[in-house]
C-alpha positions as CSV (number, residue, x, y, z in Angstrom):
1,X,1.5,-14.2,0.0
2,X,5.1,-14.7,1.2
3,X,7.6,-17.4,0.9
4,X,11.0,-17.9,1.8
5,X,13.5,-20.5,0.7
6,X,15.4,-23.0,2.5
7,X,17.7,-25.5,1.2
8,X,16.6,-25.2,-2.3
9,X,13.0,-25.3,-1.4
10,X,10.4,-22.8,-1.1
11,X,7.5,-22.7,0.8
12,X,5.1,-20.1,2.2
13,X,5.2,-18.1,5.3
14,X,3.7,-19.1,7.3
15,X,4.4,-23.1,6.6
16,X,1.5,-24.9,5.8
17,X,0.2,-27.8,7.8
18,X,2.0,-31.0,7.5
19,X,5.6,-28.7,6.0
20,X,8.3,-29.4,8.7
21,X,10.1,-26.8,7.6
22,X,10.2,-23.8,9.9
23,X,11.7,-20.6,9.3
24,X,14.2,-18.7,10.9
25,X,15.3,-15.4,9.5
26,X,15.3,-16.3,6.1
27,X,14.7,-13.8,3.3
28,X,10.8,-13.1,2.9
29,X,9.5,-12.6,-0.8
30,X,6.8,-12.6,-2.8
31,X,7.8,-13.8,-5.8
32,X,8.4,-17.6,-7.1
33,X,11.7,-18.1,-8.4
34,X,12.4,-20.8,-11.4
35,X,15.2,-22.1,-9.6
36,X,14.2,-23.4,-6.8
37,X,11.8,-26.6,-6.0
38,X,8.3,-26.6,-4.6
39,X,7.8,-27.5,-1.0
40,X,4.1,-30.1,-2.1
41,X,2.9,-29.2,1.5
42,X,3.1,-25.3,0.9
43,X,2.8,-24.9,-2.3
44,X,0.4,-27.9,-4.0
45,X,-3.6,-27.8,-2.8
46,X,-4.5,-31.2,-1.4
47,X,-8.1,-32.3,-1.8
48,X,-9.9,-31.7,1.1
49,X,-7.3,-30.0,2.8
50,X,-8.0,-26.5,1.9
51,X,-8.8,-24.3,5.0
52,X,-11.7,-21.9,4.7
């Protein structure tokens, strides 16, 4: 999985449904920094929400 950060969030790449955030040339990783907050659209399950 990647992620990339943007304005002191992080989310995954691509966004999840219902993130706003979009991404435009920002760094890819693959690691989580401690730093940073959790986008809860990208990076939280919802119930029911999960695509298979």
């Amino acid at each position: 999985m990647l992620y990339f950060i943007k304005q002191n969030t992080i989310h995954t790449y691509p966004v999840a449904k219902g993130c706003t955030a979009s991404y435009q040339q920002e760094q890819l990783r693959d690691t989580v920094p401690y730093e940073v907050q959790e986008c809860p659209f990208c990076m939280k399950v919802w119930p029911g929400k999960k695509d298979d």
